[in-house]
VOPAGU-2260 file (C-alpha; in pm, 1 decimal, decimal comma):
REM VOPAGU-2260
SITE   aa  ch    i         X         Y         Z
SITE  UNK   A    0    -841,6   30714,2   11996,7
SITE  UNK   A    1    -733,2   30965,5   12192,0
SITE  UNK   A    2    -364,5   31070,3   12236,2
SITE  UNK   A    3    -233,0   30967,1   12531,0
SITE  UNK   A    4    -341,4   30620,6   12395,0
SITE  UNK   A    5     -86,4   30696,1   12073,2
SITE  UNK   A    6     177,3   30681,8   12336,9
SITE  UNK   A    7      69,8   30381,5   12513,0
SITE  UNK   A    8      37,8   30214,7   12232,5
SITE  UNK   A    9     379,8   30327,0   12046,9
SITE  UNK   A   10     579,6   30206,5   12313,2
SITE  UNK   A   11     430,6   29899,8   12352,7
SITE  UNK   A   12     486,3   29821,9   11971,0
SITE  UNK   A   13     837,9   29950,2   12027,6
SITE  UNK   A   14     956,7   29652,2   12278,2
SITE  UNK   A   15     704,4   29384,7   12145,8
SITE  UNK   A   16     748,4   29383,8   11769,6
SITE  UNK   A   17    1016,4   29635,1   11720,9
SITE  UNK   A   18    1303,7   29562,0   11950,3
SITE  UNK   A   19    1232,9   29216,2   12006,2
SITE  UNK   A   20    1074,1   29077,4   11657,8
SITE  UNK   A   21    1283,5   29300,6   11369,1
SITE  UNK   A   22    1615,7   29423,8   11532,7
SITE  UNK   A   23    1607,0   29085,3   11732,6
SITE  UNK   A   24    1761,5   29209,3   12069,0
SITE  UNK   A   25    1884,7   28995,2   12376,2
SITE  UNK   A   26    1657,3   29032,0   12702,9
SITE  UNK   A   27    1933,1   29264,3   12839,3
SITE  UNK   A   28    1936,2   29505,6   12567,2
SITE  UNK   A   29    1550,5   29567,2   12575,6
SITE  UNK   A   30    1587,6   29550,1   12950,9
SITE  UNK   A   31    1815,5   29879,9   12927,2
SITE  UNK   A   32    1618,0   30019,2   12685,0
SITE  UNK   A   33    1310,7   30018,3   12902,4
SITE  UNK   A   34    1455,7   30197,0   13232,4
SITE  UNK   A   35    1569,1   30411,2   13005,2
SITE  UNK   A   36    1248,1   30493,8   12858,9
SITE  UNK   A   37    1086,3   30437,4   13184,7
SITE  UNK   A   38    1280,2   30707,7   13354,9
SITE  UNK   A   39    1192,1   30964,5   13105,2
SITE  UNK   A   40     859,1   30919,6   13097,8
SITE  UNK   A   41     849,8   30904,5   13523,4
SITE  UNK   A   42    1069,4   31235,6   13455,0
SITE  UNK   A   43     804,5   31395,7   13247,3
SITE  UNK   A   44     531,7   31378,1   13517,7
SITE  UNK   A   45     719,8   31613,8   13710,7
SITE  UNK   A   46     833,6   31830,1   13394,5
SITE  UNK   A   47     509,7   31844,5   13284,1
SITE  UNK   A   48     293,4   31795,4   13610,4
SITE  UNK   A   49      66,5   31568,2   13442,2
SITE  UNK   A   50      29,6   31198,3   13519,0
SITE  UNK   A   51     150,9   30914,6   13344,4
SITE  UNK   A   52    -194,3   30843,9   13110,4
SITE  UNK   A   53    -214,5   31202,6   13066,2
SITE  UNK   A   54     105,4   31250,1   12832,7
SITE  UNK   A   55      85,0   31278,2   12466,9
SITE  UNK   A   56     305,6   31230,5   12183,8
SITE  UNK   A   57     297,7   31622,5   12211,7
SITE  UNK   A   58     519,9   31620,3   12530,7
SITE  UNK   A   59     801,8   31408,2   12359,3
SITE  UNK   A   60    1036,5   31670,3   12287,0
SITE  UNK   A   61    1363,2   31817,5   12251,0
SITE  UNK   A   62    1351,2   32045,6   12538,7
SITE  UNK   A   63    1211,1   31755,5   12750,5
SITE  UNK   A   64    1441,2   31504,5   12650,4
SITE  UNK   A   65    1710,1   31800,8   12739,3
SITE  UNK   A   66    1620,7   31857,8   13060,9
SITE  UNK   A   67    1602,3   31481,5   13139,9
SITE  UNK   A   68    1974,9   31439,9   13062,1
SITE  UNK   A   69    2050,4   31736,8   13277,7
SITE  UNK   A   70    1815,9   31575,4   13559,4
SITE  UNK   A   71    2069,8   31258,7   13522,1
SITE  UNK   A   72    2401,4   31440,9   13570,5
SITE  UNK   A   73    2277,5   31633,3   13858,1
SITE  UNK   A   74    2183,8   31346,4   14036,9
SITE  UNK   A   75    2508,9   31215,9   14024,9
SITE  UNK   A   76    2534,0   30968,1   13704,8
SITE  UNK   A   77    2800,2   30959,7   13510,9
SITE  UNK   A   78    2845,8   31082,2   13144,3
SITE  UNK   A   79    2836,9   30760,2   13062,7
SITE  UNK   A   80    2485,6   30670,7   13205,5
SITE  UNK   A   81    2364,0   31021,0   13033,7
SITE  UNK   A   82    2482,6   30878,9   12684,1
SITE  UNK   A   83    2364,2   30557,2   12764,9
SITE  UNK   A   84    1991,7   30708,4   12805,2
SITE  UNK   A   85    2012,2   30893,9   12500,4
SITE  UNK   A   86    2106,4   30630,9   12291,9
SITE  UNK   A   87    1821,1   30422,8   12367,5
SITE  UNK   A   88    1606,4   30712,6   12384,8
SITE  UNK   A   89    1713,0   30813,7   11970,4
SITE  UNK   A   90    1630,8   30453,0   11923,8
SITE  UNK   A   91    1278,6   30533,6   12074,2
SITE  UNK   A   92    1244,4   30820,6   11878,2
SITE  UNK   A   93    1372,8   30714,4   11576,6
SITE  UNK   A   94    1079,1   30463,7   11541,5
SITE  UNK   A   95     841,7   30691,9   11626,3
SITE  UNK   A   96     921,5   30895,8   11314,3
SITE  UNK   A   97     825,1   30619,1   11097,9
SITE  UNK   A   98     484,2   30603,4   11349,2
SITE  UNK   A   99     375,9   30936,6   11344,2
SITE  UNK   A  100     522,4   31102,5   11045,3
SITE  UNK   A  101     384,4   31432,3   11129,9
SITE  UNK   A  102     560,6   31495,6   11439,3
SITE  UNK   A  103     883,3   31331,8   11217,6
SITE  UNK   A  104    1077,6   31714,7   11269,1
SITE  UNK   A  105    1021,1   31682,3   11655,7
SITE  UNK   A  106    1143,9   31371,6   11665,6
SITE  UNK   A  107    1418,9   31443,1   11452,9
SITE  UNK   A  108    1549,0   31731,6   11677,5
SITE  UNK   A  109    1584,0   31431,0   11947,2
SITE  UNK   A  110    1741,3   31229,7   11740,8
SITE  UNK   A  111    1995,0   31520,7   11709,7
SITE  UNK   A  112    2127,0   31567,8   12012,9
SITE  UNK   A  113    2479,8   31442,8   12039,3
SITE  UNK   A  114    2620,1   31229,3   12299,6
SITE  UNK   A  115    2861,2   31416,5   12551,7
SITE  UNK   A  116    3222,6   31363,6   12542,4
SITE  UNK   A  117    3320,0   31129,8   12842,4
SITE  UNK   A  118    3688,4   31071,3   12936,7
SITE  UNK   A  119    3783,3   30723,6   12936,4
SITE  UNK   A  120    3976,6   30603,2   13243,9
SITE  UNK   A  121    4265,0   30405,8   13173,4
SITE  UNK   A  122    4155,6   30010,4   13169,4
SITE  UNK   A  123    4296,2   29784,0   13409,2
SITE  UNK   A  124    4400,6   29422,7   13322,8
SITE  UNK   A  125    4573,9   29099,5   13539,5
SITE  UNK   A  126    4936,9   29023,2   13459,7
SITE  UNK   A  127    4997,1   28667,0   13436,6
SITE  UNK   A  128    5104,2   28592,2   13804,1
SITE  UNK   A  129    4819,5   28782,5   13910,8
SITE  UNK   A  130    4591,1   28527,2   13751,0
SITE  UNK   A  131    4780,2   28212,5   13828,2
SITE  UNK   A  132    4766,9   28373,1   14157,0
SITE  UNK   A  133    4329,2   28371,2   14179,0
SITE  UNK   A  134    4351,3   28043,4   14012,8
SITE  UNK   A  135    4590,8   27883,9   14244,5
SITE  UNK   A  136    4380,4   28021,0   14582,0
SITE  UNK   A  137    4090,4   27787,3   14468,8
SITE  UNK   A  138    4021,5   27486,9   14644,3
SITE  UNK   A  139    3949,2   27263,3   14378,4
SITE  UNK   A  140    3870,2   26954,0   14630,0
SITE  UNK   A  141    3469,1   27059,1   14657,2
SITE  UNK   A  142    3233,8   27110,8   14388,3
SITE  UNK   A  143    3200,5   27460,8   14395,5
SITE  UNK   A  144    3574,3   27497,7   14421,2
SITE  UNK   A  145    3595,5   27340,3   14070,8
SITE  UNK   A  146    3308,7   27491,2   13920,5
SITE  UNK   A  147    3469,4   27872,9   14005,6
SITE  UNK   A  148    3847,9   27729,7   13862,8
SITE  UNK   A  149    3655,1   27654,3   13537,1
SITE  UNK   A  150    3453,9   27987,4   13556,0
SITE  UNK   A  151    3777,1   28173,9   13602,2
SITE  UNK   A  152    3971,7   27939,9   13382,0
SITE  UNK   A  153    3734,9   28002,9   13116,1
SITE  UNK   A  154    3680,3   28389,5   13124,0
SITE  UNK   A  155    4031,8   28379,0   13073,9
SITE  UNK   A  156    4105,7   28183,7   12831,1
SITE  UNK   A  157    3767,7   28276,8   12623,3
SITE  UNK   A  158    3756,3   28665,2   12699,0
SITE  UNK   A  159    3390,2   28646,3   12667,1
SITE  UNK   A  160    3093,3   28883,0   12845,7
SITE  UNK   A  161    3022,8   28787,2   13121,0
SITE  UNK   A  162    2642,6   28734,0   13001,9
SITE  UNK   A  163    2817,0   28524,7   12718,8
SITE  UNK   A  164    2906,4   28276,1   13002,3
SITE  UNK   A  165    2554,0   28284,7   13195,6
SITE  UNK   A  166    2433,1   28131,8   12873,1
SITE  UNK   A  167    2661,8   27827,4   12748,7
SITE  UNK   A  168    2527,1   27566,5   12763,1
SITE  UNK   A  169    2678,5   27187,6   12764,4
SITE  UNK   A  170    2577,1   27160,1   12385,3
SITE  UNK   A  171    2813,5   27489,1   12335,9
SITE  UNK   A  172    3127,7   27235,5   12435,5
SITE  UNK   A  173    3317,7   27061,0   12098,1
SITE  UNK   A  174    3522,0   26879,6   12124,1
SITE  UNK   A  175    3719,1   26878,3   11826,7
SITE  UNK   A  176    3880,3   27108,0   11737,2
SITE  UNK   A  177    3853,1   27205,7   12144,7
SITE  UNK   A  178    3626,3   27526,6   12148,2
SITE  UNK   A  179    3334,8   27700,0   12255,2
SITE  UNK   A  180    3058,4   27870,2   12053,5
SITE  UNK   A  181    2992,1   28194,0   12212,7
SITE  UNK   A  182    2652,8   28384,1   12093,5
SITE  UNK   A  183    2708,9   28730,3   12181,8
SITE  UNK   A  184    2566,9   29041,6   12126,5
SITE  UNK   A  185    2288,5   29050,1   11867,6
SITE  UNK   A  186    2260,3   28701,8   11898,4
SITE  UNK   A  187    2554,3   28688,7   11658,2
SITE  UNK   A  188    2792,4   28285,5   11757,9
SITE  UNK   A  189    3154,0   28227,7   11722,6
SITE  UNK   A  190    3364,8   27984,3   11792,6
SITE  UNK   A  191    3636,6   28025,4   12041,7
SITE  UNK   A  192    3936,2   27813,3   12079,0
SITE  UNK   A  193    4037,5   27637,6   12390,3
SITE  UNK   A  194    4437,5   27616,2   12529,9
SITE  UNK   A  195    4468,2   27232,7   12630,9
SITE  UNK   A  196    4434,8   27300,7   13012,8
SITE  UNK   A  197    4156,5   27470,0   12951,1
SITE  UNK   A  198    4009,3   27209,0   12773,2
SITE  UNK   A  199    4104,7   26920,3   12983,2
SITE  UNK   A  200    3923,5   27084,0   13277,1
SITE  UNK   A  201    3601,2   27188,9   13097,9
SITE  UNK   A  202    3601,7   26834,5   13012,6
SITE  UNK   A  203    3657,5   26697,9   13325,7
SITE  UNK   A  204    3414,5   26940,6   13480,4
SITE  UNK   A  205    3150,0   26859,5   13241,1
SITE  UNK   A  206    3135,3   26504,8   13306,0
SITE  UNK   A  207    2928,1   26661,9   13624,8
SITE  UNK   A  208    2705,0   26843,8   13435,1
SITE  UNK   A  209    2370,7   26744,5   13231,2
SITE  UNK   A  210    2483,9   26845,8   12886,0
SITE  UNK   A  211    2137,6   27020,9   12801,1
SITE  UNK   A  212    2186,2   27253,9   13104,5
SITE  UNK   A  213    2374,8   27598,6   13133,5
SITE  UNK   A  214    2731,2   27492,4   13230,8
SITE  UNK   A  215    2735,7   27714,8   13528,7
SITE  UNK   A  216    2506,2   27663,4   13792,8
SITE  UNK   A  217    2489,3   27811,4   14134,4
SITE  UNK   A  218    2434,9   27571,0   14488,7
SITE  UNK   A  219    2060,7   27545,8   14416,0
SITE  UNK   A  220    2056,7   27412,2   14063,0
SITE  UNK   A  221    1999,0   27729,4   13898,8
SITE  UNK   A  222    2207,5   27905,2   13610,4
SITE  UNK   A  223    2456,5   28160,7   13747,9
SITE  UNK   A  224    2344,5   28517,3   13690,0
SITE  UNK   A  225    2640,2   28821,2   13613,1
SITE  UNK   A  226    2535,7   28894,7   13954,5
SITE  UNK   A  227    2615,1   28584,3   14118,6
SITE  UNK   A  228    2951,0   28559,3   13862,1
SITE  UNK   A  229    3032,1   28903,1   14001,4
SITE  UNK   A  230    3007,2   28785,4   14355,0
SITE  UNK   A  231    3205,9   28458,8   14291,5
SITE  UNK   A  232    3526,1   28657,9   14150,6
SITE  UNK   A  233    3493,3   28953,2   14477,8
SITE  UNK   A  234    3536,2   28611,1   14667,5
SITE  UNK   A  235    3788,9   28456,2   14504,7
SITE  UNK   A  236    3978,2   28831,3   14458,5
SITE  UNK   A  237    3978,4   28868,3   14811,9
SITE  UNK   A  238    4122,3   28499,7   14922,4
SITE  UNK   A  239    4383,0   28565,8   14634,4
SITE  UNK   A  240    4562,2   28913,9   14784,6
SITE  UNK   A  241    4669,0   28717,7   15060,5
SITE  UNK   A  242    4952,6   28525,9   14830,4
SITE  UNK   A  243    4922,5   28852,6   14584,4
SITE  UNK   A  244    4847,1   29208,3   14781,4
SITE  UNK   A  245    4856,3   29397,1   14472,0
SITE  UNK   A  246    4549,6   29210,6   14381,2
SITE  UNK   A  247    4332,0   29449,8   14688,9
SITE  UNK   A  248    4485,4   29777,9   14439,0
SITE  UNK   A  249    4285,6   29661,3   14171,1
SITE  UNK   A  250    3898,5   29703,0   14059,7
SITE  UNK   A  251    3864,7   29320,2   13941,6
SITE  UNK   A  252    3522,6   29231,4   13779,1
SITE  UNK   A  253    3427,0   28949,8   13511,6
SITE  UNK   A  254    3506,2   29218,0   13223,4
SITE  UNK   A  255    3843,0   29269,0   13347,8
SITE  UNK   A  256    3915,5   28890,3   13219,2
SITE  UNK   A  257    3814,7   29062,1   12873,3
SITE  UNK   A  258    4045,4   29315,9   12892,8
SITE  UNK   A  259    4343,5   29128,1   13040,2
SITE  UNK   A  260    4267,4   28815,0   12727,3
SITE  UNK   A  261    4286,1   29145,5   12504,4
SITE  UNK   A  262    4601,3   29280,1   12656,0
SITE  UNK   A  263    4781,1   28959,2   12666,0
SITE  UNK   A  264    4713,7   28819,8   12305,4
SITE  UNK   A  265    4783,8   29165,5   12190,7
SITE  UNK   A  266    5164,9   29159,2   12415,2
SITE  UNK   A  267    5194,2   28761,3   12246,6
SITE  UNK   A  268    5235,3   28921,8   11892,2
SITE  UNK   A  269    4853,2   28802,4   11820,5
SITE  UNK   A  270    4732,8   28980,6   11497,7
SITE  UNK   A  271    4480,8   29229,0   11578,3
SITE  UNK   A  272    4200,4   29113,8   11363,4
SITE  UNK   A  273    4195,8   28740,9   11513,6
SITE  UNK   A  274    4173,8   28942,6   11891,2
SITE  UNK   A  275    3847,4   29133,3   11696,3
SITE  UNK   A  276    3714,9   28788,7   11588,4
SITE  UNK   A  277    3791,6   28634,8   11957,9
SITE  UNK   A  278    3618,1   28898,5   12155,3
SITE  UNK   A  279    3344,0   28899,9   11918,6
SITE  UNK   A  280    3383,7   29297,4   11822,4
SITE  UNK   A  281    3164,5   29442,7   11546,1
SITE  UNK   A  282    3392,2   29706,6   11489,9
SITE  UNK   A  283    3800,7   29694,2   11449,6
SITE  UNK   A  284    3823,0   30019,8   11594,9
SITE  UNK   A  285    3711,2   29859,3   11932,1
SITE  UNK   A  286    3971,5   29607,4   11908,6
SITE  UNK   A  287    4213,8   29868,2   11838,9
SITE  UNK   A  288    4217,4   30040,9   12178,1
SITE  UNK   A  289    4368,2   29816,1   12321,2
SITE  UNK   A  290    4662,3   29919,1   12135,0
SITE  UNK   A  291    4625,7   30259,6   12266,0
SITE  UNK   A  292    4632,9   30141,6   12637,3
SITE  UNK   A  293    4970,4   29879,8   12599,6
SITE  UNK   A  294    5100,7   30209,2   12453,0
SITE  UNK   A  295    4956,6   30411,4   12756,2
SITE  UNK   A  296    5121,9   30173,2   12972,2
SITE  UNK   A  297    5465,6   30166,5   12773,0
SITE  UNK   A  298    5462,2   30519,4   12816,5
SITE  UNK   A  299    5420,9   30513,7   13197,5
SITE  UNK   A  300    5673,4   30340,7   13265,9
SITE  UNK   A  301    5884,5   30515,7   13061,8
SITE  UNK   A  302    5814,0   30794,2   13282,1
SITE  UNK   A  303    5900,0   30611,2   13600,3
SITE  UNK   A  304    6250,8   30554,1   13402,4
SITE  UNK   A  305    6259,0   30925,2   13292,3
SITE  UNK   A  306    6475,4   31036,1   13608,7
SITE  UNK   A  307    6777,0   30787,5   13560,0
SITE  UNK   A  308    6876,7   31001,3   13195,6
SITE  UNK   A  309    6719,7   31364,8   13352,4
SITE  UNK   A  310    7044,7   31536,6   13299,3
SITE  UNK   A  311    7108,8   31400,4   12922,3
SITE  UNK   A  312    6727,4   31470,3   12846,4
SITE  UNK   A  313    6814,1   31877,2   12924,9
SITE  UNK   A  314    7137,8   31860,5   12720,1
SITE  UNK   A  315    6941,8   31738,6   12445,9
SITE  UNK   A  316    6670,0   31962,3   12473,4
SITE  UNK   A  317    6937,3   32278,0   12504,9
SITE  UNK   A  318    7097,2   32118,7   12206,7
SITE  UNK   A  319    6768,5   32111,8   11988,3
SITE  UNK   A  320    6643,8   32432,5   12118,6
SITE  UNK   A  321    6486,7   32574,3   11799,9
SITE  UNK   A  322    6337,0   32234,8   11724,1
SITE  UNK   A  323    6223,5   32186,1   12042,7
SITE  UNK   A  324    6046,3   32494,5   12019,3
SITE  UNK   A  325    5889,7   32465,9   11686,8
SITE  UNK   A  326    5745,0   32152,5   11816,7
SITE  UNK   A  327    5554,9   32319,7   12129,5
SITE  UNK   A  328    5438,1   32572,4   11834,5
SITE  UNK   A  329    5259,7   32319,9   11696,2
């Protein structure tokens, strides 16, 4: 067989049986994976000026790989995007080692490089009036009126990904105790408890709905994508800053429900490891920065307040000179 073949033949093993069959990964994931994958090997035909058929396990390299994340940042992506590639891409190349054993060091040097630091910008959340403020600018009198106060309503309440919601189903709805079983990322479920209002109006909302379907469904029948759940909360955003204007400040997409369900079971005095368990985080370390932004936040505002105590701040600090100035040596 010749080589080019290998390659052909690698990667479709990769999405068939490995991604899908053994690590069992949602549609999404693999979908990622593949313009990932796609892009570098489009990328290589001009790095290497050979068509598509024509590369060989030969051309998968460090270097290449290299110059491929450089192509990405100069075209404008962020860090993020750059990591995002590589991630998949040491995924890629991590199978192939246990493929092609004799190219194992070349695909370890991959495998190597290390993800760029990226800054994280501060995450925004809704305070409670600004949600009561989108749920209270829905016209609940037509279908779809009721159908996006649930949506919302739920997101809320839940905290679940947005993809999470494309994909409950009636079935998904208990009723006792009142919950919802989410299946999340690597197909892993949990169960998430519903306040009573939230409950009473999934339940009168369902009572629409064939209980074998997806709950939400756009005009035509069909299950809502995150596109069209996107769309629906830009819409309801934008009739909402009339009653709230510091609604048009803010960046507001489905995840933002995540964050602000975080932020406010976290500000209720909720343990952190039932927020983990809620949100469905593998790790607690995830769940855990949301501690660092309430404190972020904390801190702000202490800064606005700063100016009311400026002159007993510099008496102190004259006071504590030396201390003060060990400090900065630190």
């Amino acid at each position: 067989m010749k080589e080019n073949n290998h390659l052909l033949q690698y990667v479709q093993r990769f999405f068939q049986d490995y991604l899908r069959v053994h690590r069992g990964m949602s549609t999404n994931t693999i979908i990622t994976y593949r313009d990932a994958i796609k892009l570098f090997l489009l990328f290589l035909t001009t790095y290497t000026g050979r068509k598509a058929a024509k590369l060989s396990l030969d051309h998968l390299h460090a270097d290449a790989v290299l110059a491929f994340l450089g192509d990405i940042e100069t075209k404008g992506n962020s860090v993020t995007t750059r990591n995002l590639r590589l991630s998949a891409l040491r995924t890629f190349f991590g199978y192939l080692i246990t493929q092609d054993t004799l190219r194992a060091g070349q695909y370890q040097r991959v495998i190597a490089i290390p993800l760029k630091h990226a800054s994280q910008p501060l995450m925004d959340y809704l305070n409670v009036n600004e949600v009561k403020a989108i749920l209270q600018s829905i016209d609940q009198a037509t279908l779809t009126g009721r159908r996006d106060y649930v949506l919302i309503s739920l997101l809320y309440n839940t905290g679940t990904r947005v993809q999470e919601i494309c994909d409950l189903r009636g079935e998904d709805v208990l009723e006792s105790p009142p919950s919802v079983i989410v299946t999340g990322k690597g197909r892993k479920t949990r169960q998430v408890p519903l306040w009573p209002e939230t409950a009473t109006i999934l339940r009168q909302y369902m009572t629409e709905r064939d209980p074998r379907e997806r709950v939400f469904q756009n005009a035509r029948g069909m299950p809502l994508t995150r596109f069209g759940i996107h769309h629906i909360i830009r819409v309801r955003i934008r009739a909402a800053t009339t009653v709230c204007p510091g609604l048009e400040k803010k960046k507001v997409s489905p995840h933002t429900f995540r964050h602000t369900t975080a932020m406010h079971l976290l500000q209720s005095g909720v343990d952190l490891t039932v927020i983990k368990s809620w949100l469905g985080h593998v790790n607690i370390s995830t769940t855990h920065g949301y501690i660092e932004i309430d404190l972020q936040m904390k801190q702000n505002a202490l800064a606005h307040c700063s100016s009311v105590n400026e002159g007993k701040l510099k008496k102190m600090i004259r006071k504590n000179n030396d201390l003060i100035c060990w400090l900065d040596s630190l």
